[in-house]
C-alpha positions as CSV (number, residue, x, y, z in Angstrom):
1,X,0.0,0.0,0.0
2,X,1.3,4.1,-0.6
3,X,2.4,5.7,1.7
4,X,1.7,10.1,1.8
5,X,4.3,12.8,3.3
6,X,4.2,16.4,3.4
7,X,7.8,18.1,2.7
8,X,8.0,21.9,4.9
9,X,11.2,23.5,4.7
10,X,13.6,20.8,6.4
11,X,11.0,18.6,7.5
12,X,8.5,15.7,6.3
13,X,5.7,14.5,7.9
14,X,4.0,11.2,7.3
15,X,0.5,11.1,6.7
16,X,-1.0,8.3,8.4
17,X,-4.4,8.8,8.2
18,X,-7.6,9.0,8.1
19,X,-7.6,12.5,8.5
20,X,-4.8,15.0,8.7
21,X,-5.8,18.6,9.7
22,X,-3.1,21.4,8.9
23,X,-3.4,25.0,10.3
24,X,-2.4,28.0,12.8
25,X,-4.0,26.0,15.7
26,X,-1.7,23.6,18.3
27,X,-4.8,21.2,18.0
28,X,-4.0,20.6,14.3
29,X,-2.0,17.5,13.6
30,X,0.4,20.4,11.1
31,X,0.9,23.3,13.0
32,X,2.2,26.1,10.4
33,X,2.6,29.6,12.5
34,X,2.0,32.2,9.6
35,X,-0.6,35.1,10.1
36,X,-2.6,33.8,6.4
37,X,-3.0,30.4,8.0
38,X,-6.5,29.8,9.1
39,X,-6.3,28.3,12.9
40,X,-8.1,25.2,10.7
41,X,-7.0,26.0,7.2
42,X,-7.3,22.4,5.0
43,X,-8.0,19.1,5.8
44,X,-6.3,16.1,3.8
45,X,-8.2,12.3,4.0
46,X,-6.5,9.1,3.0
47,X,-8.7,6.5,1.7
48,X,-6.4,3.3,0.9
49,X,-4.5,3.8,-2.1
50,X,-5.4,7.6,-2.6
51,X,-5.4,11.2,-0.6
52,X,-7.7,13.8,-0.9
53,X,-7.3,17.5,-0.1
54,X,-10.3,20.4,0.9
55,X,-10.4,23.4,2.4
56,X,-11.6,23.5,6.3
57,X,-13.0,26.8,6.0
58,X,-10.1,28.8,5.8
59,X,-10.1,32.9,4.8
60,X,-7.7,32.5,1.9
61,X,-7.6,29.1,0.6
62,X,-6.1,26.6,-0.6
63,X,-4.0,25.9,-3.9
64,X,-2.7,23.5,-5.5
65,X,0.1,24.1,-8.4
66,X,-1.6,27.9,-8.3
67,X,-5.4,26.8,-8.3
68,X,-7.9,27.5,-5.9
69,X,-9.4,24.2,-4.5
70,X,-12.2,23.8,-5.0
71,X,-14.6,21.6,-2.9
72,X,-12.6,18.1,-2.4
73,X,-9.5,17.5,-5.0
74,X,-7.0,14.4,-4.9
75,X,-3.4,14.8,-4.7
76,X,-1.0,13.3,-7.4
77,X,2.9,12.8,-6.8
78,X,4.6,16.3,-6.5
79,X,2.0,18.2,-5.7
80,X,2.5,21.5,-3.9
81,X,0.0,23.0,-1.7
82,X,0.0,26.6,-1.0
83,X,-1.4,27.7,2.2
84,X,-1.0,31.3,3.2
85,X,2.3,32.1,2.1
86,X,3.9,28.3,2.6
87,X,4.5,26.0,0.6
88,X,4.1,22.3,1.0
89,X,5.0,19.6,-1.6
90,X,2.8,16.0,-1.4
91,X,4.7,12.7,-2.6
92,X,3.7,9.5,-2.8
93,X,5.9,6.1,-1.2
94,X,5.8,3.1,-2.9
95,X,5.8,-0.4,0.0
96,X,9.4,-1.1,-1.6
97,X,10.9,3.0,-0.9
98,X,13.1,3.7,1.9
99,X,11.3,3.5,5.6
100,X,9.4,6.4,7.3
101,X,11.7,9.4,8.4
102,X,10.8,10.8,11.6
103,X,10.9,14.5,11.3
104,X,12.1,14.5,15.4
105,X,13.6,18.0,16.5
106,X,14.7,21.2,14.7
107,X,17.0,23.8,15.6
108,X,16.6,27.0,15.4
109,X,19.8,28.7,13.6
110,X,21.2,31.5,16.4
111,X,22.5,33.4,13.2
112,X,19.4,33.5,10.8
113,X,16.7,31.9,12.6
114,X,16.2,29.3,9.9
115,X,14.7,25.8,11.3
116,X,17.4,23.0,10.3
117,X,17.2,19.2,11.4
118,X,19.1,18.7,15.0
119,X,21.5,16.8,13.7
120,X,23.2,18.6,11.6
121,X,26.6,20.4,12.1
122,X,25.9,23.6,10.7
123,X,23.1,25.7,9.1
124,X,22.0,24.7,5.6
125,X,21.1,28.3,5.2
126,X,23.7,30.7,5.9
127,X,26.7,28.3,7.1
128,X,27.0,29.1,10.6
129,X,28.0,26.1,13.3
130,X,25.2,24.6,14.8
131,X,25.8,25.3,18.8
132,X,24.9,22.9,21.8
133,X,22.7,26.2,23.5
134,X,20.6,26.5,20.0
135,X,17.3,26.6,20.4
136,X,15.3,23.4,19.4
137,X,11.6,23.0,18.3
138,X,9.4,19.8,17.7
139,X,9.3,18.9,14.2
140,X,5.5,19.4,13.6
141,X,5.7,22.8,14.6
142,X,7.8,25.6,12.3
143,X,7.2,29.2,12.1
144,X,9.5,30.5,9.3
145,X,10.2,34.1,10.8
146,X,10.9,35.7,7.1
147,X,8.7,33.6,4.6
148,X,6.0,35.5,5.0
149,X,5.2,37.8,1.9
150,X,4.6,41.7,3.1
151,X,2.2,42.0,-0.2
152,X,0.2,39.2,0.2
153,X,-0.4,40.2,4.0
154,X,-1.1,43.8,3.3
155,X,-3.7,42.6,0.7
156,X,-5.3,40.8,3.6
157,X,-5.0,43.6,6.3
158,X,-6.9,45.8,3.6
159,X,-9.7,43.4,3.0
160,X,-10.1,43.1,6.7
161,X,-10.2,47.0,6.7
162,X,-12.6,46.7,3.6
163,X,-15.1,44.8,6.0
164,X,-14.4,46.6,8.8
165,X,-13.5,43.6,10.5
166,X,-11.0,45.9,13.0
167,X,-10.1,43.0,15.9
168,X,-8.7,40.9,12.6
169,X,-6.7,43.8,11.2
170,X,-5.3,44.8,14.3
171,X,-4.2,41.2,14.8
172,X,-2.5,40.7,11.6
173,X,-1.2,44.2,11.9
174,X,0.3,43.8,15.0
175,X,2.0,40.8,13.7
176,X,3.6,42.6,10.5
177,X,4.7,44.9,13.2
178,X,6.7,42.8,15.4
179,X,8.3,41.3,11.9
180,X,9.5,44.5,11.1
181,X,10.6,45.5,14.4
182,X,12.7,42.1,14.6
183,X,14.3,43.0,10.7
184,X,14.8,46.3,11.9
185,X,16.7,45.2,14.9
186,X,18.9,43.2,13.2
187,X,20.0,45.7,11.0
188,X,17.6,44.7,7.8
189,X,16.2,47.3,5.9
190,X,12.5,47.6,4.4
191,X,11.6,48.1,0.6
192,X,9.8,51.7,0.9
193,X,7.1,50.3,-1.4
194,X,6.7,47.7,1.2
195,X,6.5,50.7,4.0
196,X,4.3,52.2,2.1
197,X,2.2,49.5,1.8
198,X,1.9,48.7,5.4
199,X,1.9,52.1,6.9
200,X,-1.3,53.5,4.4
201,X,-3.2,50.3,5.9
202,X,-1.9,51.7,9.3
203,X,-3.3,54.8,8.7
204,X,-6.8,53.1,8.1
205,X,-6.7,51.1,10.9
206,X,-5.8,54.1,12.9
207,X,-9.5,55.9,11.5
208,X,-11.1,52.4,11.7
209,X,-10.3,52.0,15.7
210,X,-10.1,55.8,16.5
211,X,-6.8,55.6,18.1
212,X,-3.6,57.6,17.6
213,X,-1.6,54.8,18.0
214,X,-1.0,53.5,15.0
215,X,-0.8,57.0,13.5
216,X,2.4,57.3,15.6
217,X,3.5,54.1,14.7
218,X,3.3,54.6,11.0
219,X,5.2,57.6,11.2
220,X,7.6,56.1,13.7
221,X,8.4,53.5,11.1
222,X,9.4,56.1,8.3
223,X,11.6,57.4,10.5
224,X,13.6,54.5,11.4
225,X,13.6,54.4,7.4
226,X,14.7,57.9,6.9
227,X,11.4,58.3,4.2
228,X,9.2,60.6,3.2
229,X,5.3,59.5,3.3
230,X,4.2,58.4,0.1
231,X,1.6,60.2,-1.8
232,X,-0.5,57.0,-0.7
233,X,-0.3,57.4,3.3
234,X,-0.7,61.3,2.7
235,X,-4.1,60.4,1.0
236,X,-4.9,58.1,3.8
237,X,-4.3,60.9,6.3
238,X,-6.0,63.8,4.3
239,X,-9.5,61.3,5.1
240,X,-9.2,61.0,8.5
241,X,-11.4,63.4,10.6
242,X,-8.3,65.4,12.5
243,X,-11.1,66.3,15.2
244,X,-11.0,62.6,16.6
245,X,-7.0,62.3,16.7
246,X,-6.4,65.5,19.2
247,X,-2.5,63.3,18.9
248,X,-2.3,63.6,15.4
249,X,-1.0,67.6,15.1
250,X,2.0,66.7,17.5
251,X,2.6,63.5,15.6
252,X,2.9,65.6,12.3
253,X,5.0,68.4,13.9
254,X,7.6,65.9,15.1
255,X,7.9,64.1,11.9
256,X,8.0,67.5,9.7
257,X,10.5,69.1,11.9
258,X,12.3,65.3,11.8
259,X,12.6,65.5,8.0
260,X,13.6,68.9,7.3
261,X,16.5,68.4,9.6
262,X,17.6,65.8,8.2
263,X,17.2,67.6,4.6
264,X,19.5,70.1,6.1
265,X,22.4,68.0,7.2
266,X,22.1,65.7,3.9
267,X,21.6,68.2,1.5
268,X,18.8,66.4,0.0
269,X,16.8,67.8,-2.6
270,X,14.4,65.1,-4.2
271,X,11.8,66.8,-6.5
272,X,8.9,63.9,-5.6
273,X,10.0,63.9,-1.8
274,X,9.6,68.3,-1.8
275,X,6.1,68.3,-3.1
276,X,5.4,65.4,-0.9
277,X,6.8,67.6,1.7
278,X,4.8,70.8,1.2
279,X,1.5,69.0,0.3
280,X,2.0,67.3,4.1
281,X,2.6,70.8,5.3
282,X,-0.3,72.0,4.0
283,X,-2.7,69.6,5.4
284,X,-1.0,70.2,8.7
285,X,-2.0,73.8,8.8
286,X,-6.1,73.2,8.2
């Protein structure tokens, strides 16, 4: 009789059957930590010879080679599944192939935080020596700390917003925030489209909830850039209703007088970045 796995990253996971449930939750037998992972995102059945695949009612769903599952599909050898923003490829064991592999323990890489198999003597990723402090994880667990794509995420913070579903955009929100904090910290630096991206769905949040907060965050994060607002976040802030963000004036005055020293000691004189600069100063002073 065939046997199923599931390949993640470094790991492989044996699908025994008769039903394997993959998602955010702890309670799924394949727990994936990404924030477009339903907590119960697919659900794959084994019935003798054959595997089946279906969605388990997740927000963003399931595909498979790029299509959208639809209803119940069945897997063929080499299949990959996309779920959120992972990737997971399907293969089929013949009786005669080599035994099960136990996915056991994973270490966590102290240079890169990539997940690598315990036994190995170095990072697969960038190299470095594995240490005896590193450190470890179960094998069904694995939360890839940079796999996660910023567009794909900001396209579901905004259909959240869309909805005005505000508890789910602050959620995910508040997780793109602690992934840019932790590539900030290391030194990494953020594509400004990306910033854009992520700070305009800030701004909405910001009028969705009626707090301040992420106004200041959104702001706080150009800074650590050293950007301008985009034409896009300026539009964002021209809609809000400056009567409900008392904050927001002080906000604006710190950033403006921010940017126009740095202008000063850099000499910098980008044409798009002045009229971006006058056009914020002028919504200041309604």
């Amino acid at each position: 009789m065939a046997r199923f796995r599931l390949r993640f990253l470094l790991q492989e996971f044996d699908l025994a059957g008769p039903e394997i449930v993959i998602g955010r939750s702890s309670e799924c037998h394949i727990t994936i930590e990404d924030p477009l992972i339903s907590r119960r995102h697919a659900r794959i059945e084994i019935r003798g010879d054959e595997a089946f695949v279906s969605d388990a009612g997740s927000r963003n769903g399931v595909r498979i080679n790029g299509r959208l599952v639809k209803g119940e599909q069945q897997l063929r050898d080499g299949d990959r599944l996309r779920l959120g923003t992972q990737e997971l490829l399907f293969t089929v064991v013949g009786k005669q192939d080599r035994p099960p592999r136990p996915t056991g323990y994973m270490r966590l890489c102290h240079a890169c935080g990539t997940p690598y198999p315990e036994g190995s003597a170095s990072c697969p990723s960038c190299g470095a020596p594995a240490l005896a402090d590193e450190d470890t994880m179960s094998g069904a667990v694995a939360e890839p700390k940079r796999s996660w794509t910023f567009h794909l995420l900001g396209e579901v913070i905004e259909r959240a917003l869309a909805s005005g579903r505000a508890v789910e955009a602050e959620r995910l929100m508040r997780r793109a925030a602690k992934e840019i904090d932790e590539r900030l910290a290391q030194g990494d630096k953020i594509e400004p489209g990306h910033v854009a991206m992520i700070t305009s769905a800030a701004v909405r949040l910001a009028r969705l909830v009626g707090s301040s907060d992420w106004l200041a965050w959104a702001l706080t994060l150009h800074r650590r850039q050293g950007l301008m607002l985009s034409d896009e976040v300026i539009e964002r802030l021209e809609e809000l209703d400056t009567a409900a963000f008392p904050d927001l004036a002080a906000l604006l005055d710190s950033f403006l007088g921010w940017y126009r020293a740095q202008q000063t000691q850099g000499g910098r004189r980008i044409t798009a970045e002045v009229a971006r600069l006058v056009r914020l100063e002028r919504y200041r002073r309604r």
